[in-house]
Structure formats: structure tokens, C-alpha cells
C-alpha positions in Angstrom: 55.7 -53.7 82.6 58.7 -55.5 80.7 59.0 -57.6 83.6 55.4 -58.8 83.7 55.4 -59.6 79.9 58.3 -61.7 80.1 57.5 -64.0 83.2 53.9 -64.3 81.8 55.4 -65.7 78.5 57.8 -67.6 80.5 54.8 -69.0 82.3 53.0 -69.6 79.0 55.6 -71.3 77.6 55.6 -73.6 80.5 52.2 -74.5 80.4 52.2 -75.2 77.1 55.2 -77.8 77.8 53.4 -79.4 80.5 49.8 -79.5 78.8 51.7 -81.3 75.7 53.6 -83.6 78.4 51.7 -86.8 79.0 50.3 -87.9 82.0 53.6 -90.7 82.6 55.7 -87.8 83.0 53.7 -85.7 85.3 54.1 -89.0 87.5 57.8 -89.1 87.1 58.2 -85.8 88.2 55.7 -86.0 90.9 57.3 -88.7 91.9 60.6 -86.9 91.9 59.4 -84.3 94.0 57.6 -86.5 96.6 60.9 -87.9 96.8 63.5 -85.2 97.3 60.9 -84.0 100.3 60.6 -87.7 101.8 64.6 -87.0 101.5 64.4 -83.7 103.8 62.3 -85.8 106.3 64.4 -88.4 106.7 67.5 -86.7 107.5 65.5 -84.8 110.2 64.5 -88.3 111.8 67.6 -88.6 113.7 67.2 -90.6 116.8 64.4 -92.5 115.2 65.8 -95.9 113.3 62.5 -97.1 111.7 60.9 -93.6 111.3 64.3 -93.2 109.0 64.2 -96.5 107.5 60.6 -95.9 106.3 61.4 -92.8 104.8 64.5 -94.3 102.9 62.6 -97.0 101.6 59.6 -94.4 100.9 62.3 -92.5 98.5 63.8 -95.6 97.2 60.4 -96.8 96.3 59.4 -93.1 94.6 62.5 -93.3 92.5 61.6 -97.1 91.1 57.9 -95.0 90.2 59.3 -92.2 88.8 61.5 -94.8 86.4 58.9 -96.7 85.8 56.9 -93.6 84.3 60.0 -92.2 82.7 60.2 -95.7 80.4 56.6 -95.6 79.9 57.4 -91.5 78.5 60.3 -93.5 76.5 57.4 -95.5 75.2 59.3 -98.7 75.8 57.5 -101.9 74.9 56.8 -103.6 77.7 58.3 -106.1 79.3 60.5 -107.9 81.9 62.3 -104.3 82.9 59.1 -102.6 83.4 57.3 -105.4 85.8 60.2 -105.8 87.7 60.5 -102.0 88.8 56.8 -101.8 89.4 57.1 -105.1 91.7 60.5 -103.3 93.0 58.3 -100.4 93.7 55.9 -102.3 95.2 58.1 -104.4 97.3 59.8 -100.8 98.6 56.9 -99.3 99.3 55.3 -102.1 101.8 58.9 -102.5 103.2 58.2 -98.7 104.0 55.2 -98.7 105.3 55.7 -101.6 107.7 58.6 -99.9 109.1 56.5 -96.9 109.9 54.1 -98.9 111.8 57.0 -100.8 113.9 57.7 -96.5 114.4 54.5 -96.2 115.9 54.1 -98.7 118.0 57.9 -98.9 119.5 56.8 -95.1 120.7 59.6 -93.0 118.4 56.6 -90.6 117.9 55.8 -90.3 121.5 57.8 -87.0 122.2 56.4 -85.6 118.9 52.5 -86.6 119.9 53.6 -84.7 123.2 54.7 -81.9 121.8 51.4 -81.7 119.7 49.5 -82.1 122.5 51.7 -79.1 124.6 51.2 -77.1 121.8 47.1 -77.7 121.5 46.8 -77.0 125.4 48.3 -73.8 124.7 46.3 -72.8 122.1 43.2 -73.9 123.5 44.2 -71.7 127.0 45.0 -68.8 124.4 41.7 -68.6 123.4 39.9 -68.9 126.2 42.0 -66.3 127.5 41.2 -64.0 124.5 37.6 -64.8 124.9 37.5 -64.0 128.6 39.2 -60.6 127.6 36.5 -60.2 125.2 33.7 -60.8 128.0 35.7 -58.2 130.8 35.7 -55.5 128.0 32.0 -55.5 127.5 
């Protein structure tokens, strides 16, 4: 029962840190999270230049978000600093997304869409043969 109390008020307090946080800083950290998994994907995109050059540039351009919110939290006047990381951001992010498409369509996905497309086969067969079992046992 101790247990319970505690990690509910732990959970309160929490709440009540994040409901008093302004929206600028729930971006941040979003932001910072998005990242750190965009991080995780691109180190698992070995063998696949521009699928890993998208995701880099997909982090890079989280972290100039997550700045730009955390001097917006700072309430920092704007200014020179603060158009500069968004159009950084900006910049990052379209870098980002045309590298994915050069991805796509120089066929670094293609053993992934097969392996998709092995796996939906097999479920598809599965089921057929589960409903086929279903139809003998009548």
C-alpha cells in the first residue's frame, strides 16, 4: 500500500509540473524524444547511405526545434537567433526529407518492402489455414 501512495504522488507531482509547463516546452522535449528515436533508427540503417543521411539530418533538424522552443521557454525577445534556428530547422528538415525520397527511389527499401511482403503472404496463408481447420472440425 506504501508503494502505491508514493508512485501516485510521484505521478501527481509530475503532472502538476507538466500542466504548469507551457506548451514551448512540451515541444522541446517532444522534440528531444523524437530525436533520440530518429537516433536509434539511424544507426540501424547500415548499408543504406541516404536512408542514414535522412535520419541524421531528421535529428539535426529536431534538435534546432527543440532549441528553438527551449529560447522561446527562456522567453527570449525575439530576434536574429531565433529566425535563424527556425530557418536552420527548416533548411534540415527539407535536406531530410529529400534524402529519403532519393532512398526510395534508388531501391534501399526494396529488401525491407520484400520482407513485408514475405511476412503478409504468411499471415494471410495462416489464416486461411486456420479457417480451413475451422471448416474440417465442423
Amino acid at each position: 500500500m506504501g508503494i502505491v501512495t508514493r508512485r501516485s504522488s510521484l505521478v501527481t507531482r509530475l503532472l502538476e509540473r507538466l500542466n504548469g509547463m507551457d506548451g514551448y516546452g512540451v515541444r522541446a522535449l517532444v522534440a528531444l524524444v523524437l530525436a533520440a528515436f530518429l537516433v536509434f533508427q539511424a544507426r540501424g540503417a547500415a548499408g543504406q547511405p541516404h536512408r542514414r543521411r535522412a535520419f541524421w539530418l531528421g535529428v539535426a533538424a529536431l534538435l534546432m526545434l527543440a532549441v528553438y522552443n527551449g529560447t522561446l521557454v527562456l522567453n527570449a525577445t525575439p530576434g536574429l537567433l531565433q529566425t535563424a534556428l527556425a530557418i536552420a530547422g527548416l533548411a534540415l528538415f527539407a535536406g531530410a526529407i529529400v534524402s529519403l525520397v532519393i532512398s526510395f527511389s534508388s531501391g534501399e527499401l526494396r529488401g525491407e518492402r520484400e520482407r513485408i511482403a514475405t511476412a503478409a503472404r504468411e499471415f494471410r496463408e495462416q489464416r486461411e489455414q486456420q479457417a480451413h481447420k475451422k471448416g474440417d472440425s465442423r
